[in-house]
N, CA and C atoms as a LAMMPS dump frame, in Angstrom:
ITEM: TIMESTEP
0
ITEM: NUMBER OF ATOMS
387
ITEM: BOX BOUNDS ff ff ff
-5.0000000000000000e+02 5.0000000000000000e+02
-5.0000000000000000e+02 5.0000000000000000e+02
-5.0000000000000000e+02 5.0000000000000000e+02
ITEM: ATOMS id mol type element x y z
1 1 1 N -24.909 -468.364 -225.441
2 1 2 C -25.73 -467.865 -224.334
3 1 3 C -26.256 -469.06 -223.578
4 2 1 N -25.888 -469.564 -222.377
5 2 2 C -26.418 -470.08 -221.334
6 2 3 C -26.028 -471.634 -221.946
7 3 1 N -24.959 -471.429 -222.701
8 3 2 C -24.472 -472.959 -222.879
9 3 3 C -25.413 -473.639 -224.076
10 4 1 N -25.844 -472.92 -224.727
11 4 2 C -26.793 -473.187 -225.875
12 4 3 C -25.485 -473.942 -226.914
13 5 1 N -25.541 -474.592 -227.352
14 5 2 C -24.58 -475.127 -228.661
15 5 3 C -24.991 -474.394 -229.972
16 6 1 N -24.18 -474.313 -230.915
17 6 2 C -24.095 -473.614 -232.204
18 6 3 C -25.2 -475.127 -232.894
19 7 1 N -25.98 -474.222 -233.651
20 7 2 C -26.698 -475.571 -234.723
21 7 3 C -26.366 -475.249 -235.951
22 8 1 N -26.252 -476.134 -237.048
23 8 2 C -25.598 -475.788 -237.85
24 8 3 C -26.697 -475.912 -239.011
25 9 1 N -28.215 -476.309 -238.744
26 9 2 C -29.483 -476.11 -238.755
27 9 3 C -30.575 -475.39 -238.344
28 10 1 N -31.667 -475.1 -238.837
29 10 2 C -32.945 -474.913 -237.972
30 10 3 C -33.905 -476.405 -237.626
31 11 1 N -34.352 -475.783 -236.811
32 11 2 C -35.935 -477.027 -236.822
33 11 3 C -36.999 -476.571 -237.126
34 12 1 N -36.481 -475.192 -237.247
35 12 2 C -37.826 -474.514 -238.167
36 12 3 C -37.523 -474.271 -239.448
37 13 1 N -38.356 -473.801 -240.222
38 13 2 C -37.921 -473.392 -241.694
39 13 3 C -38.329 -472.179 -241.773
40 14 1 N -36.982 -470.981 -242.321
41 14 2 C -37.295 -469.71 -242.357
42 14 3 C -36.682 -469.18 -243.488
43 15 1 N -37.922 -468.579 -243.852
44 15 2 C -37.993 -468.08 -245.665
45 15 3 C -36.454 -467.203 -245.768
46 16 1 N -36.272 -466.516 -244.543
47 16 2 C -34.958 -465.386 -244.657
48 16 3 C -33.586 -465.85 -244.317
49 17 1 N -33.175 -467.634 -243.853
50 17 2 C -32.563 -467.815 -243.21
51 17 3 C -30.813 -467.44 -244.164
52 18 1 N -31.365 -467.62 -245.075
53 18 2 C -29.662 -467.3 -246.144
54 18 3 C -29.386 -465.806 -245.804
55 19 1 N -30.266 -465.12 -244.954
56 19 2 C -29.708 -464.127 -244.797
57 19 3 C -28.685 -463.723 -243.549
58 20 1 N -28.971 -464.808 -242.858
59 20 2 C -28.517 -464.563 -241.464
60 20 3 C -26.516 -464.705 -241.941
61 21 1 N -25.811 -463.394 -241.442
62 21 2 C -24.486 -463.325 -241.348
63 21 3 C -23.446 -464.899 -240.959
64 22 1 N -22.229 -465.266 -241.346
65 22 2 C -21.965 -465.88 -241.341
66 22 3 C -21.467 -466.571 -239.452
67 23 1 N -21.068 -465.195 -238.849
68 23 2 C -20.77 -465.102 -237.668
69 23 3 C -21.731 -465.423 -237.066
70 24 1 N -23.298 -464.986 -237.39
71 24 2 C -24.226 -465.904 -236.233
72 24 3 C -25.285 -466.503 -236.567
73 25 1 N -24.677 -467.294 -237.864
74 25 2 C -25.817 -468.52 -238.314
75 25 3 C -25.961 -469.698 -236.815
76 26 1 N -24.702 -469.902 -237.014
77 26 2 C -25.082 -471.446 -235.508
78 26 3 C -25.444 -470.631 -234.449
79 27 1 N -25.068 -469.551 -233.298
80 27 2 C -25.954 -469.028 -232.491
81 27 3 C -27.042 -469.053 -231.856
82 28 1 N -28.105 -467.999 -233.308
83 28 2 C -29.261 -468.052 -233.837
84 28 3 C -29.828 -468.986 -233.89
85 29 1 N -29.422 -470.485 -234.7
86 29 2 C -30.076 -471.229 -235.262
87 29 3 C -30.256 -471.93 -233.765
88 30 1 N -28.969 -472.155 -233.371
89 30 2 C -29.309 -472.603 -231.971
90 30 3 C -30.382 -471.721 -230.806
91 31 1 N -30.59 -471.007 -230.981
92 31 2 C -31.526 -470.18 -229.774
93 31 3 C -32.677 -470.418 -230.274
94 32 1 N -32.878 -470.317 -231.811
95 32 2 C -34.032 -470.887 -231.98
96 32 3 C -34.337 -472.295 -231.6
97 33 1 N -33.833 -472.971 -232.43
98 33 2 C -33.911 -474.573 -231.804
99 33 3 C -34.282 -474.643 -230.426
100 34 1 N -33.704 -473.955 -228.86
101 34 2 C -33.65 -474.294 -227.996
102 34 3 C -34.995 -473.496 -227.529
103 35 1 N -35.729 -472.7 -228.296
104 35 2 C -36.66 -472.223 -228.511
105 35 3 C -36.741 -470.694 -227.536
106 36 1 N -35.554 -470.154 -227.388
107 36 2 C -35.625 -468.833 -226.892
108 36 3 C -35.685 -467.686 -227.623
109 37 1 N -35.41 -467.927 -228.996
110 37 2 C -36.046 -466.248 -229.606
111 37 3 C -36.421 -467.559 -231.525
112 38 1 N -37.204 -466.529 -232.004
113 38 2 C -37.736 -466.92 -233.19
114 38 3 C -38.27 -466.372 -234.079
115 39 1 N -39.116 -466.245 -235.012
116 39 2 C -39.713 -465.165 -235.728
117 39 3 C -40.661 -464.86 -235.915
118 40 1 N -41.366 -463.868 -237.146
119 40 2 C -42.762 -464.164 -237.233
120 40 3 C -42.903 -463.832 -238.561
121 41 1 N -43.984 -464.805 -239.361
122 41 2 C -44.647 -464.916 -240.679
123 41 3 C -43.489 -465.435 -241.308
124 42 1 N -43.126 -466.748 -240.644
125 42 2 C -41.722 -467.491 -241.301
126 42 3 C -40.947 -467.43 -241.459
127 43 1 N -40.539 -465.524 -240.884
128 43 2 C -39.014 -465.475 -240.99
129 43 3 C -38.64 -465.23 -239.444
130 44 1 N -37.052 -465.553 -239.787
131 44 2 C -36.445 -464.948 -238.671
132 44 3 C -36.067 -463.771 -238.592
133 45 1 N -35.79 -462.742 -239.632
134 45 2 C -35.413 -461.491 -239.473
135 45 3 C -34.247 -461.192 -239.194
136 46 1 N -33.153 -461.918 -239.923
137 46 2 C -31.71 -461.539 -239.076
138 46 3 C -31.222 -460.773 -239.371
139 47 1 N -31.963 -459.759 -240.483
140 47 2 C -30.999 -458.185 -240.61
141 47 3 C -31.857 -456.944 -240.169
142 48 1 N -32.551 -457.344 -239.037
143 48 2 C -33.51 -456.576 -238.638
144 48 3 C -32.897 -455.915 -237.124
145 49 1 N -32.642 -454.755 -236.738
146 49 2 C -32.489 -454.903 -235.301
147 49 3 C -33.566 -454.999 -234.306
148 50 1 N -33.247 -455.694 -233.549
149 50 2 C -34.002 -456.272 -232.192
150 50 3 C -34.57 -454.844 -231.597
151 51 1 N -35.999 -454.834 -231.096
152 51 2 C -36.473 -453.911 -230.018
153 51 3 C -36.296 -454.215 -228.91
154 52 1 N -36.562 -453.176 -227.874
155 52 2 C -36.013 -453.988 -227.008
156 52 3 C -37.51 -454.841 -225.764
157 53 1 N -38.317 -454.639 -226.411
158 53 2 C -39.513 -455.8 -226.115
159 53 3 C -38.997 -457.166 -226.444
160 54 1 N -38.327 -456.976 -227.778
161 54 2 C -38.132 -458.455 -228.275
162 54 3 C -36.89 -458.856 -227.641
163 55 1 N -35.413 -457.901 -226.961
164 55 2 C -35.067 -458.533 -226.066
165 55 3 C -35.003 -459.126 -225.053
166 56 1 N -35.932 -458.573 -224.598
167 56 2 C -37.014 -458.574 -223.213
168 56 3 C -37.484 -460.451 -223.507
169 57 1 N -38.091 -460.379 -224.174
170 57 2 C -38.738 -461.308 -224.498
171 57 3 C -38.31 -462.888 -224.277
172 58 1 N -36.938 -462.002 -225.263
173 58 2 C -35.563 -463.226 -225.08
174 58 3 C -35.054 -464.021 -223.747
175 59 1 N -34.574 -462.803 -223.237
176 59 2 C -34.364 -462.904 -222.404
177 59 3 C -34.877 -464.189 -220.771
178 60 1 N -36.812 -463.353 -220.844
179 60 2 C -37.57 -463.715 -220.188
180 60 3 C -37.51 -465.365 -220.491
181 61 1 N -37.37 -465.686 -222.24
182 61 2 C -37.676 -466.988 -222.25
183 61 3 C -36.132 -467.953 -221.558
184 62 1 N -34.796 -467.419 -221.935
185 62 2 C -33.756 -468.095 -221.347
186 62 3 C -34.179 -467.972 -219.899
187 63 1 N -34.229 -467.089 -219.256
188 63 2 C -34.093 -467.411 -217.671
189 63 3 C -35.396 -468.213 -217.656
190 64 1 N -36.565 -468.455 -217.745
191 64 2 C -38.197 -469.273 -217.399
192 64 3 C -38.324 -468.799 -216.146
193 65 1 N -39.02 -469.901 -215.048
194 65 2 C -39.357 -469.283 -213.818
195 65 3 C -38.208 -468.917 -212.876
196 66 1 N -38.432 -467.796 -212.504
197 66 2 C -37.52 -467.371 -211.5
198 66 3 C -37.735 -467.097 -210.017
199 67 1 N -36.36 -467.885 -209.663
200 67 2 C -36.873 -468.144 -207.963
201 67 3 C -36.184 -467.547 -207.008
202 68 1 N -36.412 -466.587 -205.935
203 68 2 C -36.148 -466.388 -205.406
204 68 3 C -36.134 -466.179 -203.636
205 69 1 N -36.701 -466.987 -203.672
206 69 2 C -37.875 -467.809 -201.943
207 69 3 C -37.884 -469.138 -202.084
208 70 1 N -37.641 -469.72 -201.332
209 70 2 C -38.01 -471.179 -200.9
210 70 3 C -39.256 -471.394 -201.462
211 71 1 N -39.491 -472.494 -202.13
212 71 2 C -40.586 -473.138 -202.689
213 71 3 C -40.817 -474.721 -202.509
214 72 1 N -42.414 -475.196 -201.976
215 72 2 C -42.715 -476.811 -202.368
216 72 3 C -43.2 -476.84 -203.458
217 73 1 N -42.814 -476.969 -204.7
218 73 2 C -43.431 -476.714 -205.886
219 73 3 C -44.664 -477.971 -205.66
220 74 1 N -44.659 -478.644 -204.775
221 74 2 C -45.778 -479.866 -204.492
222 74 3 C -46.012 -481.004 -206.093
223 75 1 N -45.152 -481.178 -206.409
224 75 2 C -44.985 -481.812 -208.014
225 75 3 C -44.654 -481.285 -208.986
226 76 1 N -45.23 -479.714 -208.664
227 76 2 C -45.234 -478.486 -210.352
228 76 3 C -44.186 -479.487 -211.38
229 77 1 N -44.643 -478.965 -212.221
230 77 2 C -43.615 -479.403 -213.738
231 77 3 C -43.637 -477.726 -214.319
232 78 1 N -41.916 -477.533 -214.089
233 78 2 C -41.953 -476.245 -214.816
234 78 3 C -41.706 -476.994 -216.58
235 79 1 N -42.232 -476.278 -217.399
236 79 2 C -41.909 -476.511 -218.535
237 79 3 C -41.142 -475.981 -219.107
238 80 1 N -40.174 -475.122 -218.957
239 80 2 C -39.403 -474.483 -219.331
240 80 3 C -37.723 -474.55 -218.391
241 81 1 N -37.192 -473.398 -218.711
242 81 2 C -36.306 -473.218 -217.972
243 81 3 C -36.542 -472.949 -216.261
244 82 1 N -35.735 -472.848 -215.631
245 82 2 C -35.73 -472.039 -213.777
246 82 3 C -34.395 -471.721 -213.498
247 83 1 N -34.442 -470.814 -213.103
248 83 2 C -33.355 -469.919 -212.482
249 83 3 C -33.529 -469.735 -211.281
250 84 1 N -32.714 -469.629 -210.513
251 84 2 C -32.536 -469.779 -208.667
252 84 3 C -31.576 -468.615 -208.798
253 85 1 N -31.711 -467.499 -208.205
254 85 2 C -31.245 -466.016 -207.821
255 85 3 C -30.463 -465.877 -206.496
256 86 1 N -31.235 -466.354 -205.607
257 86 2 C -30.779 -465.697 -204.279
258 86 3 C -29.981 -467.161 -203.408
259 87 1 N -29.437 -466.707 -202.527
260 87 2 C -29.045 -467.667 -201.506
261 87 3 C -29.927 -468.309 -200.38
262 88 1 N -29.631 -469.37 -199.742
263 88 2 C -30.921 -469.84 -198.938
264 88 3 C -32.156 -470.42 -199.328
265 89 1 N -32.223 -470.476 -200.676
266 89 2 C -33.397 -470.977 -200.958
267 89 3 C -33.103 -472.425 -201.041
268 90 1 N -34.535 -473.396 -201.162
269 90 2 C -35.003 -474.34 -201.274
270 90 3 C -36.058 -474.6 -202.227
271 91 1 N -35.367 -475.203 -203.4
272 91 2 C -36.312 -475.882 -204.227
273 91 3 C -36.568 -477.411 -203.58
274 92 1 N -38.435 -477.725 -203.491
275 92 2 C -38.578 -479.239 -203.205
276 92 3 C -39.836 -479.589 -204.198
277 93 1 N -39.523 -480.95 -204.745
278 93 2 C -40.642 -481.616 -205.479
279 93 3 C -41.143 -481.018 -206.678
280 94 1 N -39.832 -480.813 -207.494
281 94 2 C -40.411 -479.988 -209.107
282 94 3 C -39.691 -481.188 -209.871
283 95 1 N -40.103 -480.771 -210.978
284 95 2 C -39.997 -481.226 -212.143
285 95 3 C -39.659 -479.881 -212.952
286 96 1 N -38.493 -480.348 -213.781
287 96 2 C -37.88 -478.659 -214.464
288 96 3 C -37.566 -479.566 -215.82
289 97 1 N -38.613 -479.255 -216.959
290 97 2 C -37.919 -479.771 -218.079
291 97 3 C -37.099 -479.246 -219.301
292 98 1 N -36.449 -477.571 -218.503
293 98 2 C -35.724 -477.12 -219.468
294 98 3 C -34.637 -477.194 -218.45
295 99 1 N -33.721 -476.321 -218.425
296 99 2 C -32.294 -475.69 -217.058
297 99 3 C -32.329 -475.701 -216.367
298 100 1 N -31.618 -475.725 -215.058
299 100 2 C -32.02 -475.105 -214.027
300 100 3 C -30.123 -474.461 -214.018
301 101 1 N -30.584 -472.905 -213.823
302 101 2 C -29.624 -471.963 -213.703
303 101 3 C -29.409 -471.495 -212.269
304 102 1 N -28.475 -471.532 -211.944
305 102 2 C -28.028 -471.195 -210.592
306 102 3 C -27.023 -470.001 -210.704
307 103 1 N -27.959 -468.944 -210.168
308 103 2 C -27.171 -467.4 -211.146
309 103 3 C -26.389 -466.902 -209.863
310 104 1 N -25.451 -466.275 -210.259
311 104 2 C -24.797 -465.563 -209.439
312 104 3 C -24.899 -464.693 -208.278
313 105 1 N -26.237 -464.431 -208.422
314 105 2 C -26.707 -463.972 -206.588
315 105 3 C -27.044 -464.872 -205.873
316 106 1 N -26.79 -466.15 -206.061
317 106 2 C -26.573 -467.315 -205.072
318 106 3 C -25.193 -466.095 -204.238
319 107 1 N -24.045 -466.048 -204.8
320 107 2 C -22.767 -465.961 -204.401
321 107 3 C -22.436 -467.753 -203.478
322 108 1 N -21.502 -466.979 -202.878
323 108 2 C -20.768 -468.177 -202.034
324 108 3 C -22.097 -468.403 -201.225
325 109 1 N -23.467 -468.61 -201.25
326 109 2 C -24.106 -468.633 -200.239
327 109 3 C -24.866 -470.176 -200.775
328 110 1 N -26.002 -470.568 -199.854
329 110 2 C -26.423 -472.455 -200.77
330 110 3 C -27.605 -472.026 -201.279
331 111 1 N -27.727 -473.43 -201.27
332 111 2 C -28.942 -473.837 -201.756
333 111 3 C -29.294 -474.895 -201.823
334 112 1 N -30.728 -475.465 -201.824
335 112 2 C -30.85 -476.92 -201.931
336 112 3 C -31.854 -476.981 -202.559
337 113 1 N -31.794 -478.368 -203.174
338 113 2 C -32.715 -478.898 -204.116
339 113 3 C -33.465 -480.064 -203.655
340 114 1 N -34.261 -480.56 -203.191
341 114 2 C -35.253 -481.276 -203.012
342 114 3 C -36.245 -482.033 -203.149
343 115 1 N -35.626 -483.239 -203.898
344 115 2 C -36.776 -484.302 -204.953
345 115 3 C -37.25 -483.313 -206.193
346 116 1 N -35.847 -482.889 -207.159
347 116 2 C -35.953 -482.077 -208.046
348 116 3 C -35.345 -483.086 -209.312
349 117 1 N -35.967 -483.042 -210.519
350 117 2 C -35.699 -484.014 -211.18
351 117 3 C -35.419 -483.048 -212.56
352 118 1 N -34.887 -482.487 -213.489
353 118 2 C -34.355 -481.894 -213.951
354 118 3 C -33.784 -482.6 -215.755
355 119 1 N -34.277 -482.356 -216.138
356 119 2 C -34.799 -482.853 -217.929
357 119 3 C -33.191 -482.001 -218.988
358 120 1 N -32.869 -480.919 -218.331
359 120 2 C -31.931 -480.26 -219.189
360 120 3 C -30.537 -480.415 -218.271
361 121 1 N -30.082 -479.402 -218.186
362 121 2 C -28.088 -479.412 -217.69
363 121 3 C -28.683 -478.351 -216.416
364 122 1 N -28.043 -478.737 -215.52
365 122 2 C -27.82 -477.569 -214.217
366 122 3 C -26.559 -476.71 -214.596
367 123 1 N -26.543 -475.802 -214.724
368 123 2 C -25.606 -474.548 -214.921
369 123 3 C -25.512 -473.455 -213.584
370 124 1 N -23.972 -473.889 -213.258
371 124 2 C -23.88 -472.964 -211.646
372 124 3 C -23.033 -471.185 -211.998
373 125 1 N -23.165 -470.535 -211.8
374 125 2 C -22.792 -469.628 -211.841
375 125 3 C -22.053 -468.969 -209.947
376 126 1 N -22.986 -469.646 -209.059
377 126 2 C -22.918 -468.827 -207.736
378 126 3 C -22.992 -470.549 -206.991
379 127 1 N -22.773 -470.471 -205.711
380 127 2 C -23.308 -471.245 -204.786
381 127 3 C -22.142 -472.061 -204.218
382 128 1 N -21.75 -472.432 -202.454
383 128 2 C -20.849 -472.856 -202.404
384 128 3 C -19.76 -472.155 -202.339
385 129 1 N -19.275 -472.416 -201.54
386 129 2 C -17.276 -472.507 -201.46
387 129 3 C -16.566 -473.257 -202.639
């Protein structure tokens, strides 16, 4: 998901982790690591099914702020991820120290970035010819 790498570890320690299936130990371990889903009271819960709050959740944390209007972030430091949605926009003067996702309702349409300094991988999905 979103170019996350398989870990073949945690960075957390979770009382249930021998439980997690063989098919999505690295995944998991990786989403945790990258800190988009995790557990609670030390475990991860991997034979539990997901609600869908807690996909929600997930979710919310892979995409981070989401943009869809021109913005001077005037320095902001997102701390997380950002996602750019639409076409025409203008990011200027952020600091993004997780992603910055460039999702597919860009389409063939632009975008620009603007004294944007960027801590993780840019991932394009849309934008451009």
């Amino acid at each position: 998901i979103m170019r996350v790498p398989p870990a073949a570890a945690s960075d957390t320690v979770f009382s249930d982790e021998a439980e997690i299936s063989d098919w999505a130990r690295g995944p998991l371990l990786g989403m945790a690591n990258a800190g988009y889903t995790g557990g609670w009271d030390g475990r991860i819960h991997p034979q539990t099914t997901l609600t869908r709050a807690q996909t929600a959740q997930a979710l919310c944390n892979v995409i981070g702020a989401l943009i869809d209007q021109s913005v001077d972030a005037d320095g902001k430091e997102y701390g997380g991820n950002v996602t750019i949605r639409r076409s025409g926009v203008t990011l200027s003067n952020a600091v993004i120290q997780g992603n910055l996702f460039i999702a597919d309702g860009v389409g063939d349409g632009d975008f620009t970035l603007d004294n944007v300094r960027i801590s993780g991988d840019l991932l394009m999905a849309g934008g451009g010819e």
